[in-house]
N, CA, C and O atoms as a GROMACS GRO file, in nm:
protein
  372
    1UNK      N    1  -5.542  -3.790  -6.547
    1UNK     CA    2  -5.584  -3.929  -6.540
    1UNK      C    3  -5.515  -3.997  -6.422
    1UNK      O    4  -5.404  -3.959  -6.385
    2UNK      N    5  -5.578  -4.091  -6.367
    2UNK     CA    6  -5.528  -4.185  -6.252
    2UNK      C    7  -5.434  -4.281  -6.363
    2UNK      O    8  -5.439  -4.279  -6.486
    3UNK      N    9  -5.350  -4.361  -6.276
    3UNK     CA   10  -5.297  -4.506  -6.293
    3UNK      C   11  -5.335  -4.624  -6.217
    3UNK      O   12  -5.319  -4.643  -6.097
    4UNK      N   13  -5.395  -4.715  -6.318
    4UNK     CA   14  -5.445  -4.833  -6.242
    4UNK      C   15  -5.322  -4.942  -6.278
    4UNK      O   16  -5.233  -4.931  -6.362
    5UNK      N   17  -5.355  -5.073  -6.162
    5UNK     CA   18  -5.306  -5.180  -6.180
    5UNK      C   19  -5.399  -5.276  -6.221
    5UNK      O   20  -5.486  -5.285  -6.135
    6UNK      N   21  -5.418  -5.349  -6.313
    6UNK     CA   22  -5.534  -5.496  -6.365
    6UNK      C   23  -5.439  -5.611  -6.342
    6UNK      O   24  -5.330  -5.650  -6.385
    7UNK      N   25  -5.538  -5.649  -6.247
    7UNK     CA   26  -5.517  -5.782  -6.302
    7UNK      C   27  -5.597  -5.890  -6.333
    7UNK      O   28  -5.685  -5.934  -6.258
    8UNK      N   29  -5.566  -5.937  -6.448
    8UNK     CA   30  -5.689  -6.028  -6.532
    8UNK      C   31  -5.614  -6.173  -6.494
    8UNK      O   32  -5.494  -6.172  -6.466
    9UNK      N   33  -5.684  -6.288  -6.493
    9UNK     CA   34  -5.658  -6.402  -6.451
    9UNK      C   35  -5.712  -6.511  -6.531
    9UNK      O   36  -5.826  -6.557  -6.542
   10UNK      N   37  -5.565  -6.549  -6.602
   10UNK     CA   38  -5.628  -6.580  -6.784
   10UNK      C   39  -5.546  -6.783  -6.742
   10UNK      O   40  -5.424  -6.791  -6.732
   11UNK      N   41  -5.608  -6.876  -6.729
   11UNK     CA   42  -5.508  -6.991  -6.725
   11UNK      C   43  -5.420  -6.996  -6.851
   11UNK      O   44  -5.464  -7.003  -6.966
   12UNK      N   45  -5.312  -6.992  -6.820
   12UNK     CA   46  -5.208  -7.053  -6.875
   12UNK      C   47  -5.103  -6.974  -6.987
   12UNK      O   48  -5.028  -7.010  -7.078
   13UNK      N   49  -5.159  -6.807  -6.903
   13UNK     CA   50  -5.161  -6.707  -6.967
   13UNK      C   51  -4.981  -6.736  -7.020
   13UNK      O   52  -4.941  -6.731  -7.136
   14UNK      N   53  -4.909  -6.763  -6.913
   14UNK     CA   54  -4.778  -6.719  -6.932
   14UNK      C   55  -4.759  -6.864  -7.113
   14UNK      O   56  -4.703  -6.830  -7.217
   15UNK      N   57  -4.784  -6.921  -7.105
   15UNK     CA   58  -4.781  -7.050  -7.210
   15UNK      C   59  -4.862  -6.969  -7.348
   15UNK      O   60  -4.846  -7.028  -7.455
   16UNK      N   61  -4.928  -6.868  -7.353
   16UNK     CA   62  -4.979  -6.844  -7.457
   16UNK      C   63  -4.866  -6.764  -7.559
   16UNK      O   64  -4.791  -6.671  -7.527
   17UNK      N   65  -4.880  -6.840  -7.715
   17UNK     CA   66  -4.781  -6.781  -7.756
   17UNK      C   67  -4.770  -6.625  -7.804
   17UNK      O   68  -4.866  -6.552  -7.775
   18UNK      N   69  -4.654  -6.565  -7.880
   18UNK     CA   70  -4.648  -6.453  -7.878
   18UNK      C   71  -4.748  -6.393  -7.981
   18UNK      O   72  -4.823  -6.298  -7.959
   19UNK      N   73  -4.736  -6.480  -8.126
   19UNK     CA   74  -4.796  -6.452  -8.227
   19UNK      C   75  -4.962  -6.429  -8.171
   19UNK      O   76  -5.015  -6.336  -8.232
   20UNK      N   77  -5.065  -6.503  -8.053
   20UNK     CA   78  -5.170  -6.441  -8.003
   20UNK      C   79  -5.168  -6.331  -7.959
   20UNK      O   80  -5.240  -6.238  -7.996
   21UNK      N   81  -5.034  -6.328  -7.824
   21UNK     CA   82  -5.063  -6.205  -7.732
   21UNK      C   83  -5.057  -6.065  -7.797
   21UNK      O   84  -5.076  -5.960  -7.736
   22UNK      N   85  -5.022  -6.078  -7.958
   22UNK     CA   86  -4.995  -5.968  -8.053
   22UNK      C   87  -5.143  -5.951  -8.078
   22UNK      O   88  -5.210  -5.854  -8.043
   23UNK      N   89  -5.192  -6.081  -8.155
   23UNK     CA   90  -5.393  -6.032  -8.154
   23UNK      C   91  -5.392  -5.955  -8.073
   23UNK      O   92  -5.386  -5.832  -8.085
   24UNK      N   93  -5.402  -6.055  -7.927
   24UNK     CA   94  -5.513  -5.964  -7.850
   24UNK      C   95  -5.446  -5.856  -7.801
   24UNK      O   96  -5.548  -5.791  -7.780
   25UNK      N   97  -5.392  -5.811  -7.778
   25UNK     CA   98  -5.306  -5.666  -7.778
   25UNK      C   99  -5.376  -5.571  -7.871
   25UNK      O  100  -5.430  -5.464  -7.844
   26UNK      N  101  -5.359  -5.644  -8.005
   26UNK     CA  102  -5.445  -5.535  -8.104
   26UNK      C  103  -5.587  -5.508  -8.074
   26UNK      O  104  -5.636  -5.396  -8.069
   27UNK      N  105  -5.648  -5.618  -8.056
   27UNK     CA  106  -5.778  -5.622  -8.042
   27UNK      C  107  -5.805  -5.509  -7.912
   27UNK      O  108  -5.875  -5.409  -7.931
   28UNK      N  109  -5.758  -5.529  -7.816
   28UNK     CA  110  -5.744  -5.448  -7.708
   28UNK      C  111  -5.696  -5.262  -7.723
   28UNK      O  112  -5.729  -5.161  -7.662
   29UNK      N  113  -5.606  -5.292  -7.836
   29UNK     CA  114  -5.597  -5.124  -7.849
   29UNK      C  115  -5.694  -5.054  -7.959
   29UNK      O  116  -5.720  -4.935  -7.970
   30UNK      N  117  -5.746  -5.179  -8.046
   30UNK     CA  118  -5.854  -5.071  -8.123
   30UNK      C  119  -6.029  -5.097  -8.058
   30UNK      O  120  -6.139  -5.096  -8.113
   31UNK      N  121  -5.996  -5.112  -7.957
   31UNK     CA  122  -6.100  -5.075  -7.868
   31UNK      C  123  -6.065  -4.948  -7.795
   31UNK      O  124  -6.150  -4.860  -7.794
   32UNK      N  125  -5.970  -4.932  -7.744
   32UNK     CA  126  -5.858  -4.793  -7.693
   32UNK      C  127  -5.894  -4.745  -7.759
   32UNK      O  128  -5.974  -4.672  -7.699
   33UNK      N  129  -5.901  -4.719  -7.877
   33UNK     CA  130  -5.877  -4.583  -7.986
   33UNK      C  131  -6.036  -4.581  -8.001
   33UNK      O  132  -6.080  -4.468  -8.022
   34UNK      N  133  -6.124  -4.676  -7.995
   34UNK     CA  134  -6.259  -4.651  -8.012
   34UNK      C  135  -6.306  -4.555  -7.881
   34UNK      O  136  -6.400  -4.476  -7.884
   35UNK      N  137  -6.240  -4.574  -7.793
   35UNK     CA  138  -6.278  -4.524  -7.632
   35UNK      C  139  -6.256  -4.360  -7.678
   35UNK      O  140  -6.341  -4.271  -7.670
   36UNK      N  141  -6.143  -4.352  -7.718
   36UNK     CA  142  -6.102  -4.259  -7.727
   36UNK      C  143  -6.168  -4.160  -7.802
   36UNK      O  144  -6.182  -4.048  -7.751
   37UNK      N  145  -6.216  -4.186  -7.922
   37UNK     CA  146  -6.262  -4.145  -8.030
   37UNK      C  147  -6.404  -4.097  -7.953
   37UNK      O  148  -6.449  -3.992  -7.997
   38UNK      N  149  -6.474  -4.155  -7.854
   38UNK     CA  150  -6.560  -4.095  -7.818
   38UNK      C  151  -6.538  -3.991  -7.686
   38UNK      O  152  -6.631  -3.952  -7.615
   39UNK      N  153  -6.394  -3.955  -7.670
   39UNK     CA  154  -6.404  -3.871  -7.596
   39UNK      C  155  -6.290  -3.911  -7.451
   39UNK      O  156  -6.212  -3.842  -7.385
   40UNK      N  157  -6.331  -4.061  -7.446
   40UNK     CA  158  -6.332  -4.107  -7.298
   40UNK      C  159  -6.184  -4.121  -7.294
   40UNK      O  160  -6.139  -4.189  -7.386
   41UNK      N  161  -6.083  -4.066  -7.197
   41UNK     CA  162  -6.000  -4.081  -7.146
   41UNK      C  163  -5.944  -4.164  -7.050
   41UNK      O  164  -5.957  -4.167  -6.928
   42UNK      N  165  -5.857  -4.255  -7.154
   42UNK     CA  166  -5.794  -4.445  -7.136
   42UNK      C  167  -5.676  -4.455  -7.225
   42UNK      O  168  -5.659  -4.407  -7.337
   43UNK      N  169  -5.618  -4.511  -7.170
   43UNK     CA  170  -5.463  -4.581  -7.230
   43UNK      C  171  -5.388  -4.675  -7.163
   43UNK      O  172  -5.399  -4.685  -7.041
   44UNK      N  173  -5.307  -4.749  -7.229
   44UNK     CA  174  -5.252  -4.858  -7.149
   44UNK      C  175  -5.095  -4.813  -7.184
   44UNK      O  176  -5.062  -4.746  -7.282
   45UNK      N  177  -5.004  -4.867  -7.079
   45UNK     CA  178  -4.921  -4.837  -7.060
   45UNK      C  179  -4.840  -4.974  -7.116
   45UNK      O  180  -4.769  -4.986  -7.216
   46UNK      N  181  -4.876  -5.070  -7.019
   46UNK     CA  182  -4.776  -5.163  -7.066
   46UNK      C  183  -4.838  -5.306  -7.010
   46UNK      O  184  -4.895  -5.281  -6.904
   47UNK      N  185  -4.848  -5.444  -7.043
   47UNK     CA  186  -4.856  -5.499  -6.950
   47UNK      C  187  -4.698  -5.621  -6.912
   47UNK      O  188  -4.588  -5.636  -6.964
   48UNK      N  189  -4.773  -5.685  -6.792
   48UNK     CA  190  -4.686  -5.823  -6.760
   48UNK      C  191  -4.748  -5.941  -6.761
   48UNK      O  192  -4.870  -5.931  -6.744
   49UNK      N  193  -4.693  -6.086  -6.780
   49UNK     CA  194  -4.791  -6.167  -6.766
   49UNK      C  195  -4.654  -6.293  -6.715
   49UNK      O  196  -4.544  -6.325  -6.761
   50UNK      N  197  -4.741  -6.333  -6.594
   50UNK     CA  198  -4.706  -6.383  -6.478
   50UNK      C  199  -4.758  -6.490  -6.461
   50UNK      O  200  -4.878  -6.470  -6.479
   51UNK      N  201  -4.735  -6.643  -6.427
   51UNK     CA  202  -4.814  -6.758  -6.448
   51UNK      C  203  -4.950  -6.764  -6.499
   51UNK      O  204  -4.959  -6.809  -6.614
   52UNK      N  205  -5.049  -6.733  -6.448
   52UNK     CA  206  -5.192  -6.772  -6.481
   52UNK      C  207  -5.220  -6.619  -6.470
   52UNK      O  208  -5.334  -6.601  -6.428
   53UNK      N  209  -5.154  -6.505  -6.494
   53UNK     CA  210  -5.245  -6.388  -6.498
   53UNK      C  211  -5.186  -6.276  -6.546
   53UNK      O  212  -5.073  -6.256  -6.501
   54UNK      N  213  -5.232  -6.189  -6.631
   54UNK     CA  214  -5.168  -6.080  -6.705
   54UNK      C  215  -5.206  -5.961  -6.572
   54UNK      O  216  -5.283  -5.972  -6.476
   55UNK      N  217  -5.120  -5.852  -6.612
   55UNK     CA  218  -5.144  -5.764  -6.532
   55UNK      C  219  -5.070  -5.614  -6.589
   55UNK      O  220  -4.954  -5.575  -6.603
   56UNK      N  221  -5.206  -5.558  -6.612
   56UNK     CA  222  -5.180  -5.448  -6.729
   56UNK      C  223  -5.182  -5.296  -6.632
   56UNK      O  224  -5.259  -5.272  -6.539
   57UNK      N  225  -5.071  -5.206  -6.686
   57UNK     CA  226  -5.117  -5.079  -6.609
   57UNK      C  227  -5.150  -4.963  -6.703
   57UNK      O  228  -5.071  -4.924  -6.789
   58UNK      N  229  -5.278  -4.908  -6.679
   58UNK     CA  230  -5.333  -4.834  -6.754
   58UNK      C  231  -5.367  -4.701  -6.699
   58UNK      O  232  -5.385  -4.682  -6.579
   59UNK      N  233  -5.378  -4.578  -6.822
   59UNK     CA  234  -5.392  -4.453  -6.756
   59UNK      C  235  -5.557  -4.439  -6.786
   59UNK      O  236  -5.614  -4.464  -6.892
   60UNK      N  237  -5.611  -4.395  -6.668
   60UNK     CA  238  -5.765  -4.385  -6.728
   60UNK      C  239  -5.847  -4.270  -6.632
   60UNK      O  240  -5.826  -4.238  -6.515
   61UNK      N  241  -5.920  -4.236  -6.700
   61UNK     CA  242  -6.024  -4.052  -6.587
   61UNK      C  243  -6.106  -4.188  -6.444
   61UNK      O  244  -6.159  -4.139  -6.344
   62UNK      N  245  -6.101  -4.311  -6.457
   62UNK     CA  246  -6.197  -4.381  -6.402
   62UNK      C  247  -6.202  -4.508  -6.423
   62UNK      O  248  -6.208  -4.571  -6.529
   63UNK      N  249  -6.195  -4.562  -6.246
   63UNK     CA  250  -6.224  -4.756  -6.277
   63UNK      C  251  -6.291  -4.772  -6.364
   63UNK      O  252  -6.262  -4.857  -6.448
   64UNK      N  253  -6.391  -4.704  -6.373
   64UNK     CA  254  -6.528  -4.764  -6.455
   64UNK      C  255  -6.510  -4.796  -6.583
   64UNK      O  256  -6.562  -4.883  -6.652
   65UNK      N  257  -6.381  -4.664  -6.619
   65UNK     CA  258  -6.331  -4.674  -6.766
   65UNK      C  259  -6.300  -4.817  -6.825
   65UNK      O  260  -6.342  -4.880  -6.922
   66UNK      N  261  -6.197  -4.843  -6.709
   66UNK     CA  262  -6.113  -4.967  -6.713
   66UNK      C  263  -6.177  -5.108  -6.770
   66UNK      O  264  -6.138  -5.184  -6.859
   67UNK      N  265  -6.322  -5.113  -6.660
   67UNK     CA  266  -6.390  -5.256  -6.653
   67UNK      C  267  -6.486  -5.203  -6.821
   67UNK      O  268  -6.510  -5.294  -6.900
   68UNK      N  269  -6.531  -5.052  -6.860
   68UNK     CA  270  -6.612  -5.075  -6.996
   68UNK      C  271  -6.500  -5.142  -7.071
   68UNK      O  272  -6.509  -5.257  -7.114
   69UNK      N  273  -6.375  -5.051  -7.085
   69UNK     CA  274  -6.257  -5.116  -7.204
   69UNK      C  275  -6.299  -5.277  -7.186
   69UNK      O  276  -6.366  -5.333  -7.274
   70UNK      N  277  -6.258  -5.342  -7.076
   70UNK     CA  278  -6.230  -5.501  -7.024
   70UNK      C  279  -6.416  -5.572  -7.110
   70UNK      O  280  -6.435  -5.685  -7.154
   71UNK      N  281  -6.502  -5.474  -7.108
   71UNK     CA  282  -6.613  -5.561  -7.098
   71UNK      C  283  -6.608  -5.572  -7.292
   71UNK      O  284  -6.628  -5.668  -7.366
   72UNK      N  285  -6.582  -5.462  -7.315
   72UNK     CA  286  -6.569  -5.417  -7.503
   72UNK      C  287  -6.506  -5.511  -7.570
   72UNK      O  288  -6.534  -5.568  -7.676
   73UNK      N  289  -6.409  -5.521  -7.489
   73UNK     CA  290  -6.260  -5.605  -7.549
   73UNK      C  291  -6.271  -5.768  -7.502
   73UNK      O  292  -6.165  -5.831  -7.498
   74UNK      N  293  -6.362  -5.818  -7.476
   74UNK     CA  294  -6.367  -5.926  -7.400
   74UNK      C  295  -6.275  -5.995  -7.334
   74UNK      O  296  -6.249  -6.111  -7.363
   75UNK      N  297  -6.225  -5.937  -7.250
   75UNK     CA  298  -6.080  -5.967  -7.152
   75UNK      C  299  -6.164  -5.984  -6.991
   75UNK      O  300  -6.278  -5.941  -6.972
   76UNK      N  301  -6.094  -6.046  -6.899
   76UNK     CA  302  -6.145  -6.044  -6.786
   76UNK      C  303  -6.059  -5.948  -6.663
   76UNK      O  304  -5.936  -5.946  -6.653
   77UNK      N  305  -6.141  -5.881  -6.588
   77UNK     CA  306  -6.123  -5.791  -6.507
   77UNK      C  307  -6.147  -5.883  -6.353
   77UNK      O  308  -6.255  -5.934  -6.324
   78UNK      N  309  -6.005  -5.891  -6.252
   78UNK     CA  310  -6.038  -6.000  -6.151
   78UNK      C  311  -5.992  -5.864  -6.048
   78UNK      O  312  -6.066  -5.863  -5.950
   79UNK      N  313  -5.933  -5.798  -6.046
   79UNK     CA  314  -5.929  -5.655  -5.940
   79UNK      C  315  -5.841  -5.506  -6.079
   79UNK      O  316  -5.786  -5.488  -6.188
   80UNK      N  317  -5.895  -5.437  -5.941
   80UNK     CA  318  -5.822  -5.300  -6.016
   80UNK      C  319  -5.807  -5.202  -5.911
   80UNK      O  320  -5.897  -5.155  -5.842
   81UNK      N  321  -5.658  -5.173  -5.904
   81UNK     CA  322  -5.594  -5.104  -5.791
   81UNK      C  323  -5.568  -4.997  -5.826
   81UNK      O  324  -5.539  -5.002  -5.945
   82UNK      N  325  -5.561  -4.896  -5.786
   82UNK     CA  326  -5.517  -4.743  -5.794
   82UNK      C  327  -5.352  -4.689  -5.803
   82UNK      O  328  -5.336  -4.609  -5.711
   83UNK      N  329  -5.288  -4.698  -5.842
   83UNK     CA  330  -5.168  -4.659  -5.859
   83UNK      C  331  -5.142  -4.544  -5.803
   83UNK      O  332  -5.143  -4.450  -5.882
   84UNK      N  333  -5.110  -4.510  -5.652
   84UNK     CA  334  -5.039  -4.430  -5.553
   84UNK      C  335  -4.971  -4.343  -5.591
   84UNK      O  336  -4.998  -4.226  -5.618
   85UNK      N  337  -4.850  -4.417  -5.597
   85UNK     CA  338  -4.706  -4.380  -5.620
   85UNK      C  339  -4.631  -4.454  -5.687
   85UNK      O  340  -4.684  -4.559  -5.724
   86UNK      N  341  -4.503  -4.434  -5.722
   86UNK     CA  342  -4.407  -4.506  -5.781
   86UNK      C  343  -4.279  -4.497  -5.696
   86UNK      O  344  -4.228  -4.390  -5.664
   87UNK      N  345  -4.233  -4.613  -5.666
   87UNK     CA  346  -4.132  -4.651  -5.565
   87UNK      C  347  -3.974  -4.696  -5.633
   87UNK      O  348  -3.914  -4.800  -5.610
   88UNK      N  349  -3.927  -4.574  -5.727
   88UNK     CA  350  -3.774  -4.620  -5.774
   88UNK      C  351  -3.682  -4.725  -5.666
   88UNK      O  352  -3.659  -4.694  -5.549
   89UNK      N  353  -3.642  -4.834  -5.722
   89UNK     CA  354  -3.504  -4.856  -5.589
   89UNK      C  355  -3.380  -4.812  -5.670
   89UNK      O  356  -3.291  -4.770  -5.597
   90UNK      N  357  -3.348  -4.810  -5.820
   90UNK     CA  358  -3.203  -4.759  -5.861
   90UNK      C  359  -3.204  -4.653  -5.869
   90UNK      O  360  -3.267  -4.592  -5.955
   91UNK      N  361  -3.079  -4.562  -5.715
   91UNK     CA  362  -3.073  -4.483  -5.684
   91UNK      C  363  -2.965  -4.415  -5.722
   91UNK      O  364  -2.942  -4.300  -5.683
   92UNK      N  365  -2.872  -4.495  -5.821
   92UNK     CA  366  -2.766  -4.480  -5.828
   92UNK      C  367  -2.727  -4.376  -5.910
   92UNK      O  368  -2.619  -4.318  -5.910
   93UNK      N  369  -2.842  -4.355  -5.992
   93UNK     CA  370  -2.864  -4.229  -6.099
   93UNK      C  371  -2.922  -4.131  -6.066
   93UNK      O  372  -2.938  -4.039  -6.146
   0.00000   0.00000   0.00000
């Protein structure tokens, strides 16, 4: 699977409280497990949410994956970047 970067662009995302971002989290992973269940290879890793926009990184076979999950789950999809590489800076270990 690739690694993508999302970022969805939700107003006032960072102000929404926790007891929601737990919904939609759920709501969002039993759509995951529905993806899954048919086969399609998707997972989310983790997200962040940053003034006005969450930004989730997910493992998936395909963008396309990404924007069906986003369209299933009714979340909004504003770009989706490809995850390269990973750039450690603590070197100290």
């Amino acid at each position: 699977m690739k690694k993508y970067l999302i970022k969805r662009n939700i107003d006032g995302a960072s102000s929404i409280p926790q007891e929601n971002l737990d919904q939609i989290g759920k709501s969002s992973e039993s759509v995951l497990q529905k993806m899954r269940a048919e086969g399609k290879q998707i997972e989310q890793e983790h997200s962040y949410i940053a003034g006005d926009s969450v930004f989730c990184v997910y493992n998936a076979a395909s963008e396309n994956l990404i924007k069906e999950h986003a369209q299933q789950a009714n979340v909004p999809v504003n770009e989706v970047t490809e995850i390269t590489n990973i750039l450690k800076h603590n070197t100290n270990k």
